[in-house]
C-alpha positions as CSV (number, residue, x, y, z in Angstrom):
1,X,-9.2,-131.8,38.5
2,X,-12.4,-133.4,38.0
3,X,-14.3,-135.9,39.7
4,X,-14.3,-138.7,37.6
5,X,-10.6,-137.9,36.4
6,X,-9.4,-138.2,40.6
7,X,-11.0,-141.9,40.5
8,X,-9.6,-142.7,37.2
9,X,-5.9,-141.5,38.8
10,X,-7.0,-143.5,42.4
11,X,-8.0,-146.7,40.5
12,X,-5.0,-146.7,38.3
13,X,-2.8,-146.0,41.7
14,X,-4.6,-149.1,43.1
15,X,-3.8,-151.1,40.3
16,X,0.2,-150.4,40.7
17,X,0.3,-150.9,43.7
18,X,-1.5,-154.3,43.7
19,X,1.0,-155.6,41.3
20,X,3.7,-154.2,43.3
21,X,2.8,-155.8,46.6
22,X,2.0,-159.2,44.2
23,X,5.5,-159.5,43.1
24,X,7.2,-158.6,46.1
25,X,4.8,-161.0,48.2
26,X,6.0,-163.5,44.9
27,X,10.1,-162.8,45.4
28,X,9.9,-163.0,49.6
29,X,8.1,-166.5,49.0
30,X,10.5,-167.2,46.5
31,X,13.6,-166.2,48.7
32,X,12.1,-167.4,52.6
33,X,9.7,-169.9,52.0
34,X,8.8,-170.3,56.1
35,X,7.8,-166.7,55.6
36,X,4.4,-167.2,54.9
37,X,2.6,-170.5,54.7
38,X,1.4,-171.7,51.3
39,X,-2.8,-171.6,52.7
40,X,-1.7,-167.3,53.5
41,X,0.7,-167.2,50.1
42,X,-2.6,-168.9,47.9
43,X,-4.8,-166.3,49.3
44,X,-2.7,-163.1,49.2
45,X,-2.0,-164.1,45.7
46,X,-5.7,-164.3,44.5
47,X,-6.6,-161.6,46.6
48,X,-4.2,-159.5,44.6
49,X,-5.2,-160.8,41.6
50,X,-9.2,-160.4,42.5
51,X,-8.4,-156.3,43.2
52,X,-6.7,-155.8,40.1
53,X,-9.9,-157.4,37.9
54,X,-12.1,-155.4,39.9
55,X,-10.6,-152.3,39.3
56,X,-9.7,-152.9,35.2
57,X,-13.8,-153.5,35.8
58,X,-14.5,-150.4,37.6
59,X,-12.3,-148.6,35.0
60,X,-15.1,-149.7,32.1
61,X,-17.9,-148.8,34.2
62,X,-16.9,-145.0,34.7
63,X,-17.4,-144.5,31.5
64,X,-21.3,-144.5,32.2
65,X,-21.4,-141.3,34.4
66,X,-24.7,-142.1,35.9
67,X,-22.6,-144.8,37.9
68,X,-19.9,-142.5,39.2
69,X,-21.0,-141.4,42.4
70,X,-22.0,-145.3,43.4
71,X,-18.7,-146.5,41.9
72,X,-16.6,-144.5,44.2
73,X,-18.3,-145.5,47.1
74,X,-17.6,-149.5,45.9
75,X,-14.2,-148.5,45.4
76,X,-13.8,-147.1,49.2
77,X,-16.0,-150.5,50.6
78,X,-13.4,-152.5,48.7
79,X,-10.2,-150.8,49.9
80,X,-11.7,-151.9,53.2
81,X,-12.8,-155.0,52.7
82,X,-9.3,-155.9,51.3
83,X,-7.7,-154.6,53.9
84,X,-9.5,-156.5,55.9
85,X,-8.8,-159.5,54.2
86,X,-5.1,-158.5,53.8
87,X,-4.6,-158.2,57.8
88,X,-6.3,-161.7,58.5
89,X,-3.8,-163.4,55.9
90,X,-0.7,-161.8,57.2
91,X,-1.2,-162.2,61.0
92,X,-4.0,-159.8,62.1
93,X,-2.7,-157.5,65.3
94,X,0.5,-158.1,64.3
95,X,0.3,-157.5,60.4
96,X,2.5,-154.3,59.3
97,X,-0.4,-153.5,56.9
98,X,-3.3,-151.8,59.4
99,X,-2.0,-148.6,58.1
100,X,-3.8,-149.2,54.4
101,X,-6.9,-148.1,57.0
102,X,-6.0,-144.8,56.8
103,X,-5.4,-144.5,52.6
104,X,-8.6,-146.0,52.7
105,X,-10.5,-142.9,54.7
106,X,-8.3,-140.3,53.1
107,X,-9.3,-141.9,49.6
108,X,-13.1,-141.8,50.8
109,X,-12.3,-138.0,52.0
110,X,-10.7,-137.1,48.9
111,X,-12.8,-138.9,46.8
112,X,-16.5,-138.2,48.1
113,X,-17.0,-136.0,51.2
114,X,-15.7,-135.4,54.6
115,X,-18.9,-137.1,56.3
116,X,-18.3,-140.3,54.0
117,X,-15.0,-140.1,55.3
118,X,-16.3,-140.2,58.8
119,X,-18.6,-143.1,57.5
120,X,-15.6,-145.1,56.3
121,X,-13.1,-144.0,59.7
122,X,-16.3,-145.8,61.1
123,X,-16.5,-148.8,59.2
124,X,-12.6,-148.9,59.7
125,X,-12.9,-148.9,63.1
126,X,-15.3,-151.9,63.4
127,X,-14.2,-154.4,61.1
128,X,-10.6,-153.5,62.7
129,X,-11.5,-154.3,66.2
130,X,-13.8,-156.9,65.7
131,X,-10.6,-158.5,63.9
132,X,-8.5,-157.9,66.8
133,X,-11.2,-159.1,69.2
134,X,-12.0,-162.0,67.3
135,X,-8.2,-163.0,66.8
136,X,-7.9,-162.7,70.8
137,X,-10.5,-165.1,71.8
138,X,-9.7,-167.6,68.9
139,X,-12.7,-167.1,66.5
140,X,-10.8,-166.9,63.5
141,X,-8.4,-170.4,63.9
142,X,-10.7,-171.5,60.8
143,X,-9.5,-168.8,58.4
144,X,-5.5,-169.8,60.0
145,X,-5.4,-167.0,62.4
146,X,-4.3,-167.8,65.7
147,X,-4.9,-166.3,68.5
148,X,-0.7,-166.3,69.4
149,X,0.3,-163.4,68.5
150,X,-2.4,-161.6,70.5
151,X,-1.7,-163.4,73.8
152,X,2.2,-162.2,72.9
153,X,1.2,-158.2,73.1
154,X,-1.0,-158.9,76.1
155,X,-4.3,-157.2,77.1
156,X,-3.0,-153.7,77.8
157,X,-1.2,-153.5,74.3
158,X,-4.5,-154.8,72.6
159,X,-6.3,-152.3,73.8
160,X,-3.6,-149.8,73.5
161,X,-3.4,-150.6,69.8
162,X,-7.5,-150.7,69.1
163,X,-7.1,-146.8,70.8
164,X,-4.3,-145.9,68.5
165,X,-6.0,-147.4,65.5
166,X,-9.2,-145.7,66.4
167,X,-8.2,-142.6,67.2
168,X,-5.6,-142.1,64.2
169,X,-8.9,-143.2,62.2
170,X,-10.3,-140.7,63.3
171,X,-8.0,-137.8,62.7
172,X,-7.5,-138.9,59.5
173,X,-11.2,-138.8,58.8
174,X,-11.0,-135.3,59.8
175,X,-7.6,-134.1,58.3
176,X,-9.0,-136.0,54.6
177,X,-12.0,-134.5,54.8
178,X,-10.8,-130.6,55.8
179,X,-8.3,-130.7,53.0
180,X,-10.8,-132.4,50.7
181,X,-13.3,-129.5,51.1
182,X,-10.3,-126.8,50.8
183,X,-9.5,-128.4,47.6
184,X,-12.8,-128.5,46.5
185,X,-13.6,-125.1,47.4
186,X,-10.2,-123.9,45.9
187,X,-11.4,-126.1,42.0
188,X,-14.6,-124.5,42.2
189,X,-12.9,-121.0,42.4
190,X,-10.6,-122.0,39.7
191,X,-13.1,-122.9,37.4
192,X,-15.1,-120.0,38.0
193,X,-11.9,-117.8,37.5
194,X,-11.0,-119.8,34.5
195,X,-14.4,-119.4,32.9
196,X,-14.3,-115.9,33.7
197,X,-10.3,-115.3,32.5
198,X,-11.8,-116.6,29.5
199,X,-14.8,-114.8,28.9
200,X,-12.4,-111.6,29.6
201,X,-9.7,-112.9,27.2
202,X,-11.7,-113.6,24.8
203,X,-13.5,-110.3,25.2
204,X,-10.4,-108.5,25.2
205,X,-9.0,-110.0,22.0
206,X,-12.4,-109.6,20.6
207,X,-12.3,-105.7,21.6
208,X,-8.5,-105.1,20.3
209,X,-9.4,-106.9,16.9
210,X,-12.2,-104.8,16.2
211,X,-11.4,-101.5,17.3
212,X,-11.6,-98.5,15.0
213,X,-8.4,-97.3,16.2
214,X,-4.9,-98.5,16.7
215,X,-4.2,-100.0,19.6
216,X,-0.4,-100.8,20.6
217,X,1.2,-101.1,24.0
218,X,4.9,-100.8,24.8
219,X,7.7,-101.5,27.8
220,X,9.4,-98.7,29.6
221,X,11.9,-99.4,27.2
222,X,9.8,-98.6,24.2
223,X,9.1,-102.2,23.0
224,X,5.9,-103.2,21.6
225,X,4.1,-105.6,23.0
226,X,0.6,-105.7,21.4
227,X,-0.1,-104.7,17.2
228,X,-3.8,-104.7,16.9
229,X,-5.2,-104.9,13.3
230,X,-5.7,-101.6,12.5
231,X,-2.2,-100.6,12.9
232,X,-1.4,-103.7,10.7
233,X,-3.2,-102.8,8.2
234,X,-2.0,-98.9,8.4
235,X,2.0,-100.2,8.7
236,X,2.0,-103.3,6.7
237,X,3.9,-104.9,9.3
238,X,2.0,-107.8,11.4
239,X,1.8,-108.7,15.2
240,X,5.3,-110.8,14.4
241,X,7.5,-108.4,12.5
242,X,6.1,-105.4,14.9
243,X,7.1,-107.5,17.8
244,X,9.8,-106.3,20.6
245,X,10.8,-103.6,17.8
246,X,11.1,-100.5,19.1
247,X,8.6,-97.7,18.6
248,X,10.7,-95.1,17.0
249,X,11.3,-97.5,14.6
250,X,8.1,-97.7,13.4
251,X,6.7,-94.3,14.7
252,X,9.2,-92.0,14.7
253,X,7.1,-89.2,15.2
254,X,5.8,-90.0,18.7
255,X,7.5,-88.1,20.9
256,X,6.7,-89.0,23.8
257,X,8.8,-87.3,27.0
258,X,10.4,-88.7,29.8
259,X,7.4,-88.5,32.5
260,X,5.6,-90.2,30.1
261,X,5.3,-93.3,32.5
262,X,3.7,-91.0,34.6
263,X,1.0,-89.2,33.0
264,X,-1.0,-89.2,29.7
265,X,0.4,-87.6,26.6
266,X,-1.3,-86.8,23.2
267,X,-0.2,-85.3,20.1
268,X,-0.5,-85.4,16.0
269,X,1.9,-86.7,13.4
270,X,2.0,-86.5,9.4
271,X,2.1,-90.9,8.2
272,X,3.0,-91.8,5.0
273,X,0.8,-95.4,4.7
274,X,3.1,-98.2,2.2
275,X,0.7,-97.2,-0.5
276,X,2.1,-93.8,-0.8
277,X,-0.7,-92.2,1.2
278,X,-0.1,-88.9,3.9
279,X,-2.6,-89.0,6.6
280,X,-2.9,-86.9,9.5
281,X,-2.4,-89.5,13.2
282,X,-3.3,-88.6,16.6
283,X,-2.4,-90.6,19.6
284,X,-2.6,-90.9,23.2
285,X,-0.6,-92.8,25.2
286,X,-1.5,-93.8,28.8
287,X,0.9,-95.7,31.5
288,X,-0.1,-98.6,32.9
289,X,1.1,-100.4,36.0
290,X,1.4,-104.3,36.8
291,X,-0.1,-105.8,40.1
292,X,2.7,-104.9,42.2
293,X,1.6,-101.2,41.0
294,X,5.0,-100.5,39.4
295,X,4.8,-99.0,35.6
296,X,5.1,-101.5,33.3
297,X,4.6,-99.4,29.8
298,X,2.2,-97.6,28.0
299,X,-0.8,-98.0,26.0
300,X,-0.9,-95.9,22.9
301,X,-3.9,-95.1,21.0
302,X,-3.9,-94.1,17.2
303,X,-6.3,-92.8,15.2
304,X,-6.9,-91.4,11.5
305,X,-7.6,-87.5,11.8
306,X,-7.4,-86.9,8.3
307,X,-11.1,-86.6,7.6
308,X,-11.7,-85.6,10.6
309,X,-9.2,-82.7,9.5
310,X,-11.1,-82.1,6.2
311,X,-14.2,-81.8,7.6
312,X,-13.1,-79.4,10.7
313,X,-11.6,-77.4,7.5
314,X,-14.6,-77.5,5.3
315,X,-17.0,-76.3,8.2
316,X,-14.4,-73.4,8.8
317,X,-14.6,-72.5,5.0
318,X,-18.4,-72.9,5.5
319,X,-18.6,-70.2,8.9
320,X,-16.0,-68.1,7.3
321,X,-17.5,-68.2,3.7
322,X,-21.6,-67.3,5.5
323,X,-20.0,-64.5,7.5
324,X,-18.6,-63.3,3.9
325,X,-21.3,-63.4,2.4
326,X,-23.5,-61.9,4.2
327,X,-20.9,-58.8,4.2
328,X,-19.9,-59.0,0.6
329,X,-23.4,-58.6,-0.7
330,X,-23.9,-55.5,1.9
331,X,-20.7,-54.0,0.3
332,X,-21.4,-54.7,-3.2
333,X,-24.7,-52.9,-3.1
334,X,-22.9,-49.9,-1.5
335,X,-19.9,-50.1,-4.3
336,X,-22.6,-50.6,-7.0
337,X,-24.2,-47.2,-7.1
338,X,-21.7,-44.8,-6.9
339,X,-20.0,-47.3,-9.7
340,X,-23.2,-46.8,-11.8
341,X,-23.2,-43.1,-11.5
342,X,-19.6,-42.6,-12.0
343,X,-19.9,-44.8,-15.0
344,X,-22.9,-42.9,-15.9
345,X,-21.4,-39.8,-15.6
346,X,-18.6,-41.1,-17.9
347,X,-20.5,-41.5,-20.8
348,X,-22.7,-38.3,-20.7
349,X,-19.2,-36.2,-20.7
350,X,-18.0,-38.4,-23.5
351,X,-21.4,-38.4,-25.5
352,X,-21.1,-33.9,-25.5
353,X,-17.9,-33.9,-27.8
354,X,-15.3,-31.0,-27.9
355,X,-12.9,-33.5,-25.7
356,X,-9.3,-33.6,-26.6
357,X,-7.8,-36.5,-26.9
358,X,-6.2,-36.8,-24.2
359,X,-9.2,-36.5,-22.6
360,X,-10.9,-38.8,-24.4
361,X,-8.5,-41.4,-23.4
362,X,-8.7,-40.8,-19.4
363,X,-12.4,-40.8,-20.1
364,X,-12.1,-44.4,-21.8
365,X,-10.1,-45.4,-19.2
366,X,-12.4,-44.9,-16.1
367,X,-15.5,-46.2,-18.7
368,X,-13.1,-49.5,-19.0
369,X,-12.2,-50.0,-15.4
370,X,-15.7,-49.4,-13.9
371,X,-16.9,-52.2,-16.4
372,X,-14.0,-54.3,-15.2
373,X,-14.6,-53.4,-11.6
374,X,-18.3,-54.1,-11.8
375,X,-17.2,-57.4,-13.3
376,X,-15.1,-58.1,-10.3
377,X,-18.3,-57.6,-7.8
378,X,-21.0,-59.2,-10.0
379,X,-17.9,-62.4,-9.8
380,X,-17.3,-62.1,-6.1
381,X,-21.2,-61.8,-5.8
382,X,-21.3,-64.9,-7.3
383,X,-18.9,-66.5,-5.4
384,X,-20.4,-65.5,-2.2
385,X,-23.6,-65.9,-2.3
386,X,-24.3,-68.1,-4.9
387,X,-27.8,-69.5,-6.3
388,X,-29.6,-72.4,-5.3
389,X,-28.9,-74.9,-8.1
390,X,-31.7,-75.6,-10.3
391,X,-32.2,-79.0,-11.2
392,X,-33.3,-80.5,-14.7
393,X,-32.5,-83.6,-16.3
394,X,-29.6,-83.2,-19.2
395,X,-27.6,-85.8,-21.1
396,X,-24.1,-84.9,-19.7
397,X,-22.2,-86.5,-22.7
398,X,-23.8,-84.2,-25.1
399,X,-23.2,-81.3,-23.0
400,X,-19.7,-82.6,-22.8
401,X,-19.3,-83.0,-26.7
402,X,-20.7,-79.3,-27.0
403,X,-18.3,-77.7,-24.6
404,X,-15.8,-79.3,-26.7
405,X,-16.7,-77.9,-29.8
406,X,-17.2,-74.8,-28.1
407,X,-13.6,-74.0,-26.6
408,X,-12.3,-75.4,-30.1
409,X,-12.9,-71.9,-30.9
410,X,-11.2,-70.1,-28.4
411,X,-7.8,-69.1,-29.0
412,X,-6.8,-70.3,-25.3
413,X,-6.7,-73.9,-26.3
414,X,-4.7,-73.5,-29.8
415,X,-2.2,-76.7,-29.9
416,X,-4.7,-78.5,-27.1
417,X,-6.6,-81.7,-27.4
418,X,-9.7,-82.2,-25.3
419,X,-10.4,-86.2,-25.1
420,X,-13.6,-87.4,-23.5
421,X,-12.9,-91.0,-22.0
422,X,-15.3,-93.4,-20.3
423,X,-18.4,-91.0,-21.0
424,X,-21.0,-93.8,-21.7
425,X,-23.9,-93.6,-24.3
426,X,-26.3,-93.4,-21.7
427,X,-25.3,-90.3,-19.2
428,X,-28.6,-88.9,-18.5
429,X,-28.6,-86.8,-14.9
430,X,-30.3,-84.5,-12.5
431,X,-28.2,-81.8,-12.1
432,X,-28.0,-77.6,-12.7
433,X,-26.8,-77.8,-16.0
434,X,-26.0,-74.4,-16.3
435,X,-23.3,-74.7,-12.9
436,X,-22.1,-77.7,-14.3
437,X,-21.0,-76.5,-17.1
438,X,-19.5,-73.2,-15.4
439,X,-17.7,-75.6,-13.3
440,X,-16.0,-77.2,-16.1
441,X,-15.5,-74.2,-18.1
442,X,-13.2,-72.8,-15.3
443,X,-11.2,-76.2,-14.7
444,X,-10.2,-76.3,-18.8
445,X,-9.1,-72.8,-18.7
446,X,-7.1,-73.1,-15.8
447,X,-5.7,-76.9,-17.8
448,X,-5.2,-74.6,-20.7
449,X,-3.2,-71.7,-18.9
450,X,-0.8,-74.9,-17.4
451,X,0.1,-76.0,-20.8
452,X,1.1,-72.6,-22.9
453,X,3.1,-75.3,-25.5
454,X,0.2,-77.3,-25.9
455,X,-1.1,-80.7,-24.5
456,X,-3.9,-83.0,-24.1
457,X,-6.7,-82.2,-21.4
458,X,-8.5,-85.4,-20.4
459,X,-11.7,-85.7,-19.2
460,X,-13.1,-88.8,-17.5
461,X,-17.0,-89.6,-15.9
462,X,-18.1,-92.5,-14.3
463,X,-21.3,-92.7,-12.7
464,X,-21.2,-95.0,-9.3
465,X,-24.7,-96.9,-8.7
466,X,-26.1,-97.1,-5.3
467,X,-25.7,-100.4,-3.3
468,X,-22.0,-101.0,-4.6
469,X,-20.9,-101.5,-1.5
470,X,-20.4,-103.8,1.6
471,X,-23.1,-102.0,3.5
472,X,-25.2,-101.1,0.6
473,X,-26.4,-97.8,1.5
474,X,-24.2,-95.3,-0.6
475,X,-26.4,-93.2,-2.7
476,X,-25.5,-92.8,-6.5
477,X,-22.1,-90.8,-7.6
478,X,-21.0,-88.9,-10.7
479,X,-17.3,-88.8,-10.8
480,X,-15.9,-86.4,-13.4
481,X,-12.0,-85.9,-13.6
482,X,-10.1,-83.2,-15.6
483,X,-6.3,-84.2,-16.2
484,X,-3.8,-82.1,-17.7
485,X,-0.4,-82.5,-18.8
486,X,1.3,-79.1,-17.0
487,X,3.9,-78.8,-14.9
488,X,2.0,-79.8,-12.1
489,X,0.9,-77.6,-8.4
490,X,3.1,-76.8,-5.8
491,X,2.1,-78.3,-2.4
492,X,1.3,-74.9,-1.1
493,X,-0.8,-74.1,-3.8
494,X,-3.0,-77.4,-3.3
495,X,-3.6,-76.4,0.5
496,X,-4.8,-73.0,-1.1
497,X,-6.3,-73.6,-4.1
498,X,-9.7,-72.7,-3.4
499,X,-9.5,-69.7,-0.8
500,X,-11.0,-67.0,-2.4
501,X,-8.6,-64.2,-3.8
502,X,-5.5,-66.5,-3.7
503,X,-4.1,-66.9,-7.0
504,X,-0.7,-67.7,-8.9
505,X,-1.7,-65.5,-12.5
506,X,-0.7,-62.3,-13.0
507,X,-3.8,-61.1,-14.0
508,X,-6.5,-63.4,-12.0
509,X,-8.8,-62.8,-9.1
510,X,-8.1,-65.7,-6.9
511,X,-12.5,-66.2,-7.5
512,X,-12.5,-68.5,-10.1
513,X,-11.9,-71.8,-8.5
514,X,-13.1,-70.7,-5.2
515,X,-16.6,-70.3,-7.3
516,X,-16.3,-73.5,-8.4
517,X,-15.9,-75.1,-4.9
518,X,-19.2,-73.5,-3.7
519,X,-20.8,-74.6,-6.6
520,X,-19.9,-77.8,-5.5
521,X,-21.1,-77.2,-2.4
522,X,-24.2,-76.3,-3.6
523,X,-25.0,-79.6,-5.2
524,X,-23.9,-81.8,-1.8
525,X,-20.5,-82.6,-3.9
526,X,-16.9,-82.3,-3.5
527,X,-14.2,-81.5,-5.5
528,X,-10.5,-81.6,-5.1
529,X,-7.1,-81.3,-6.8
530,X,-4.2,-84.1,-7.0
531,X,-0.6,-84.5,-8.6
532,X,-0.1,-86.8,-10.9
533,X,3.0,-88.7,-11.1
534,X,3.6,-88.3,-14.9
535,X,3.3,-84.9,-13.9
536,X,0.5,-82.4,-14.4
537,X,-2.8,-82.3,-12.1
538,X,-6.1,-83.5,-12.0
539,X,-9.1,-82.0,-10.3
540,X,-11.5,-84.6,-9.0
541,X,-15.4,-83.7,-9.1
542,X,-18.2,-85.8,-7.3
543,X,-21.5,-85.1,-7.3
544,X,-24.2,-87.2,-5.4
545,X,-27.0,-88.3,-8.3
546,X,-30.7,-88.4,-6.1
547,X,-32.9,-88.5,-8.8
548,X,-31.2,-91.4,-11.4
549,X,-31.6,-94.7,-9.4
550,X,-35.5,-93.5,-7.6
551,X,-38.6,-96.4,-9.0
């Protein structure tokens, strides 16, 4: 409590009490009217009435704070002074009221200091026994106290009564001032560990708010407790609705086991998000205890691996494709010439003539399958160890336009529209035109071979400026998606889709979109394959554009 709120609460008390003591001094007049003489009844009744307009003053003065600290200190001189006046008007020595000394000092003590309530035990002491004194040898008959009631007690009880009065002023100097400084030492601590509970609380909530990971923390009976934002935003359910529900609930696939109030757990869980999105969610849990050490629940962790995921995999397609590469190109070479002679050889035999035709047949055979099989390493060549891509500047809706004209031809995509959507007039980009376009080429005949009864193959490009943004530093994108109406792709097949030599034809080499993903990788792009819900799939492209948005 502060300072000037403690005066405010003393002054007010003063007040009460004033008014009390008025209208009981009022009702004993009232009732006994020898009880005090009209002269003692006059001036107990102004005296009243002069404390309580001294106080309603003292109450609009502490609103200027550069008067507290003297205020107070007229507050404490007044209690005194009117109790003072308040023992001379109801029979000094023998008035029932010398007690008001001691609230006086205690107020001082409680108020100010424990040396100011020395000061006022001091004060109290002298105005009390020069009272006393005075009363006794009749100095105060002018102001209607007699010296009677002094003679009565005798000189042993005077001075008996002076010692009491002085020494319980004393004590209660000390006692008001001790507990006055433990008070003030225990407010200052307070508000130090109030201003500090708040600093932490509001770091705390600050910290929980913003955290990049989910932050929950459940009871030993698997209630949660706290729902920080991110899980909010991952669930869909906020800090109310998540509240004391249980964490299988909402998380069933935390399993946590039944030392887990004892030790740290961790694991990973498939989520399906409310928008109809898997992702891949590790947690941690760790126990915490209250202040009386016993465990009171855990705080669980979650975070997002599902890019983490992709990129572990992509960097173990990168290691594992290098380490083929540099091997497929040593075993190619090796295959290649004895594949040249044999083919070689082939076709000298089959230029001399005088074969049967039987003959002739075997020899057509091993001339076909060498071409095929040197078709097979000059594709797997390609795949792993691909070129460079070689940049130039091309209008990608014209090269779009001509592809479709181009298959048009091809009996693959009899009964099969090709429609271009969103490809603006103005599609000029820096790209390896060549890889492109070998890139698409393989994702319209694998769209072609889905639909055997015919269909519509979409293709859609949209070109992302840099900037767009909250942070503003994304570079420019080319997005180009290829839809199909098929039957769709199996789960299985989307996890395999581009590891090399895994295929669903009959007749395919399992190269052909593996190429296409190191092509991508090539350019600094990406490329991946969906399910659409009408059914069918669509294979994403994007490509990062670092030359359109330069000057």
């Amino acid at each position: 409590m502060t300072s000037e709120r403690r005066l405010r609460l003393f002054i007010i008390a003063r007040v009460v009490v004033t008014i009390l003591f008025l209208a009981s001094t009022i009702i004993l007049k009232l009732q006994d009217p020898d009880a005090l003489s009209d002269t003692h009844f006059r001036g107990i009744v102004q005296l009243m009435v002069f404390s309580c307009i001294f106080s309603a003053i003292s109450l609009a003065a502490l609103r200027r704070l550069q008067w507290r600290k003297s205020l107070t200190r007229l507050q404490v001189v007044w209690d005194i002074l009117f109790v003072t006046m308040l023992l001379i008007l109801t029979d000094g020595i023998a008035s029932p009221y010398s007690f008001l000394y001691l609230l006086a000092i205690m107020s001082a003590g409680m108020l100010i200091s424990r040396r100011d309530a020395l000061y006022t035990a001091a004060l109290c002491i002298i105005l009390y026994g020069a009272m006393v004194d005075m009363q006794y040898y009749g100095m105060l008959k002018g102001l209607g106290l007699t010296p009677d009631a002094a003679y009565q007690k005798g000189e042993v009880v005077v001075f008996y009564t002076l010692f009491l009065h002085l020494t319980g002023f004393v004590l209660a100097a000390l006692a008001s001032g001790y507990v006055s400084e433990l008070a003030r030492v225990s407010e200052d601590a307070l508000r130090v560990t109030a201003v500090n509970y708040e600093e932490l609380n509001r770091l705390h909530t600050t910290i929980v708010e913003h955290l990049e990971s989910g932050l929950l923390t459940v009871t030993p009976r698997w209630e949660i407790r706290v729902f920080n934002p991110y899980i909010q935003r991952l669930t869909g359910l906020s800090q109310e609705a998540a509240y004391n529900c249980l964490l299988t609930a909402i998380f069933p696939h935390i399993v946590l086991e039944g030392d887990s109030l004892a030790k740290p757990q961790r694991g990973e869980f498939y989520y399906g998000t409310p928008a109809g999105l898997s992702c891949t969610i590790g947690y941690t849990s760790t126990p915490y205890s209250d202040s009386h050490g016993v465990p009171a629940g855990l705080i669980i962790t979650l975070k997002d691996l599902t890019e983490l995921k992709r990129m572990e995999s992509a960097l173990k397609r990168s290691d594992r494709l290098a380490a083929l590469g540099e091997l497929s190109a040593r075993m190619a070479h090796e295959i290649r010439n004895p594949l040249a002679a044999i083919s070689g050889s082939v076709q000298l035999l089959a230029e001399q003539g005088g074969l049967r035709d039987h003959e002739s047949r075997l020899l057509n055979i091993v001339t076909r399958e060498s071409d095929r099989l040197n078709g097979l390493i000059t594709e797997f060549l390609a795949y792993a160890r691909p070129r460079p891509p070689r940049r130039e500047r091309f209008d990608l809706r014209q090269m779009l336009f001509d592809l479709r004209e181009l298959l048009s031809l091809d009996q693959r995509f009899h009964g099969i529209s090709i429609e271009l959507a969103a490809v603006g007039e103005h599609s000029s980009i820096h790209a390896d035109r060549g890889q492109l376009q070998q890139v698409l080429l393989n994702l319209l005949h694998n769209a072609a071979d889905a639909m055997p009864d015919g269909g519509i193959i979409t293709i859609e490009t949209r070109i992302r400026p840099p900037g767009t943004e909250a942070d503003g530093n994304r570079s420019a994108e080319l997005t180009i998606m290829v839809s199909d109406q098929g039957s769709g792709i199996e789960d299985e097949a989307l996890r395999n889709l581009f590891e090399p030599f895994w295929t669903t034809k009959a007749s395919g080499t399992g190269l052909g979109l593996a190429t296409v993903y190191r092509i991508m990788e090539g350019h600094g792009g990406t490329i991946r394959a969906s399910k659409l819900e009408e059914g069918g799939t669509r294979f994403t492209i994007t490509l990062p554009l670092l030359e359109e948005f330069k000057g």
